[in-house]
LODRENVO-248759 format. One line per field, with one value per residue (C-alpha): residue number from 1; residue in one letter; x, y, z negated. Coordinates in steps of 0.001 Angstrom, whole numbers. Example, Ala and Ser with C-alpha at 12.3 -4.5 7.8 and 13.67 -1.06 7.14 Angstrom:
<kolvos>
n = (1 | 2)
res = (A | S)
c1 = (12300 | 13670)
c2 = (-4500 | -1060)
c3 = (-7800 | -7140)
</kolvos>
This chain:
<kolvos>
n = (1 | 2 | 3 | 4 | 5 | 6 | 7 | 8 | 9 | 10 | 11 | 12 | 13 | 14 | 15 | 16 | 17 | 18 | 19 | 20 | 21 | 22 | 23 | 24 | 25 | 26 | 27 | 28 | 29 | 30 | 31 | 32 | 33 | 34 | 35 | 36 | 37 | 38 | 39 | 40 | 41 | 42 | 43 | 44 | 45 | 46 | 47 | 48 | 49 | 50 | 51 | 52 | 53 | 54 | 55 | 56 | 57 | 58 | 59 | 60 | 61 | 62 | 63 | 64 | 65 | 66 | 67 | 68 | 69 | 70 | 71 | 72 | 73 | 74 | 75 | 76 | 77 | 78 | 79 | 80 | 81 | 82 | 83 | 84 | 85 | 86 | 87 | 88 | 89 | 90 | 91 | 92 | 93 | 94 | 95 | 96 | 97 | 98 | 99 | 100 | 101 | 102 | 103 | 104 | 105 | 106 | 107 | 108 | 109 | 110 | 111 | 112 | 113 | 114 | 115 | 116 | 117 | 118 | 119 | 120 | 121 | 122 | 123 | 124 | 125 | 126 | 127 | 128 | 129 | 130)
res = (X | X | X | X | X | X | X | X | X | X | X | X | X | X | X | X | X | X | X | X | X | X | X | X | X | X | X | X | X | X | X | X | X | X | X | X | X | X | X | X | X | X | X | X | X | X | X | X | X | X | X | X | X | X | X | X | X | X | X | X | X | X | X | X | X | X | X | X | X | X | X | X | X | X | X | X | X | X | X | X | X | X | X | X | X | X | X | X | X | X | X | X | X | X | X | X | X | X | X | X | X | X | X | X | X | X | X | X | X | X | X | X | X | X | X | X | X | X | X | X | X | X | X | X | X | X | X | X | X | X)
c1 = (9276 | 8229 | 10249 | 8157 | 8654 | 7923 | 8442 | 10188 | 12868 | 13309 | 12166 | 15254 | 14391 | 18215 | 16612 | 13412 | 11375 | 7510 | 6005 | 3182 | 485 | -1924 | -1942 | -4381 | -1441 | 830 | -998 | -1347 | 2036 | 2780 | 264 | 1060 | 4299 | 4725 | 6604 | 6875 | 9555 | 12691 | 11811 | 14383 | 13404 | 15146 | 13167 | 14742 | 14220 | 12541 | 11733 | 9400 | 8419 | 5451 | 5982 | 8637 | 5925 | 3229 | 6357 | 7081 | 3573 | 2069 | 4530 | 6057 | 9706 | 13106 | 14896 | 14367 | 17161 | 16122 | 18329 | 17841 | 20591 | 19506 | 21177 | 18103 | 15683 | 17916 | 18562 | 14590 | 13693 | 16308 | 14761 | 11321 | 10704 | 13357 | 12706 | 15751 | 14613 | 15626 | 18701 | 18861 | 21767 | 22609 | 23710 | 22621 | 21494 | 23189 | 26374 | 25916 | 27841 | 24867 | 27378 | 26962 | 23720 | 23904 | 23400 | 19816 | 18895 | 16211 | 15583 | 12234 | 12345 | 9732 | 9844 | 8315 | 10914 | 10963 | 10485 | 13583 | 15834 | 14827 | 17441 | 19574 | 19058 | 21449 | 23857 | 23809 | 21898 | 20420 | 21248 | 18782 | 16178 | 12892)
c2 = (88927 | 85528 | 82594 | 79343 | 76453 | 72328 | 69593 | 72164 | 72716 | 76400 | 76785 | 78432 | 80783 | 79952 | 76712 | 78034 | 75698 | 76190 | 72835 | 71646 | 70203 | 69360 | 65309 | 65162 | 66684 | 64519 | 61466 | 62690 | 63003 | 59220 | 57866 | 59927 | 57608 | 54030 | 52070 | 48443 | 46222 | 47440 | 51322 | 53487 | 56936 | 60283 | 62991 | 65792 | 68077 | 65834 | 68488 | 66966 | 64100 | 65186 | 63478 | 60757 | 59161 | 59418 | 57546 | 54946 | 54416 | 53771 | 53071 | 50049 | 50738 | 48959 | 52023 | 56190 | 58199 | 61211 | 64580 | 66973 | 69752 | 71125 | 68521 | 69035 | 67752 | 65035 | 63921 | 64534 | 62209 | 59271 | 59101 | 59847 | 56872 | 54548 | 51961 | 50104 | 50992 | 55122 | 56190 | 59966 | 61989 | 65286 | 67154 | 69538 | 67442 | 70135 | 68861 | 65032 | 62473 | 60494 | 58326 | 56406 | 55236 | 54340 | 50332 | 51458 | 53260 | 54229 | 56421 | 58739 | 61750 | 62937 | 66461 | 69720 | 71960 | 75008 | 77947 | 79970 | 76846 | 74964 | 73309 | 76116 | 73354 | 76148 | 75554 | 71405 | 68213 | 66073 | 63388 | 60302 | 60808 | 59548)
c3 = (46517 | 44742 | 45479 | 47140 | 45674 | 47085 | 44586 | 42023 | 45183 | 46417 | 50244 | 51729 | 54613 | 56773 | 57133 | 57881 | 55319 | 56010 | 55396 | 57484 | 55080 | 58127 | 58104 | 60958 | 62938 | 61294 | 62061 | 66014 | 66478 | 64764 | 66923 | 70118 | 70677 | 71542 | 68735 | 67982 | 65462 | 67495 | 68037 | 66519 | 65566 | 64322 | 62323 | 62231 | 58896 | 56606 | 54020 | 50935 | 53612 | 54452 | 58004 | 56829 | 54306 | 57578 | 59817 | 57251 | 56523 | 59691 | 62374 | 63551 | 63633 | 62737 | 61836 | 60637 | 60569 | 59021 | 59255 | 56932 | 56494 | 53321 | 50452 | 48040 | 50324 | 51544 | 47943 | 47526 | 50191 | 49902 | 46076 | 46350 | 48938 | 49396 | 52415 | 53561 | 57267 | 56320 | 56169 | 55027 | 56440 | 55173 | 58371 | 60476 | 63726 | 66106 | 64833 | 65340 | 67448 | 69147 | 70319 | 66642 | 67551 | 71245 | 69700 | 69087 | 71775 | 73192 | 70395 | 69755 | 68124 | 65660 | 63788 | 62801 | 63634 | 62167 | 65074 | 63997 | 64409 | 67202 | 69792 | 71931 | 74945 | 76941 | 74381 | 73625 | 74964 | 72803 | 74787 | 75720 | 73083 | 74622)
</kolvos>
């Protein structure tokens, strides 16, 4: 079976990489949320950016912190389209202190999670995302 490829990068099927290429969706979910200069928003599984480019492009926001567990796309995304409000961390999100980022809350969350590898909400709380 033939690889499938984004940007040159191998989609790796542990991480369950299908990319959403529906910016009509994209842009519904941006404009879904309320965000002004302070908001502070996670994206979980950044990929190529398809949704990171939408969120940086048309939101209002003081700070993305994007979570992407795969280090190609991290290293993809923190090149492609530096902003000095992203910060790209290469971790899987399930693992993650929110603790860190209590001085920013309340936080949204934004993401196209794959379906194989959404949150086990039996198994851990996200916390206050809003």
């Amino acid at each position: 079976m033939a690889k499938s490829y984004s940007q040159g990068i191998a989609l790796k099927k542990q991480y369950g990489q299908h990319f959403l290429r529906e910016q009509t969706i994209v842009d519904n979910m941006v404009a879904a949320v309320d965000l002004d200069k302070d908001s502070s928003i996670f994206e979980i599984g950044c990929g190529d950016g398809f949704l990171t480019r939408t969120i940086l492009k048309k939101a209002k926001l003081a700070r993305l912190w994007v979570f992407e567990i795969d280090p190609e796309w991290a290293t993809f995304v923190s090149k492609s389209m530096p902003n000095p409000k992203m910060i790209v961390h290469q971790e899987n999100i399930l693992d993650v202190d929110f603790a860190r980022f209590e001085p920013n809350a309340p936080w949204t969350l934004l993401a196209i999670l794959p379906y194989q590898n959404t949150f086990r909400s039996e198994d851990r709380s996200v916390g206050k995302v809003c």
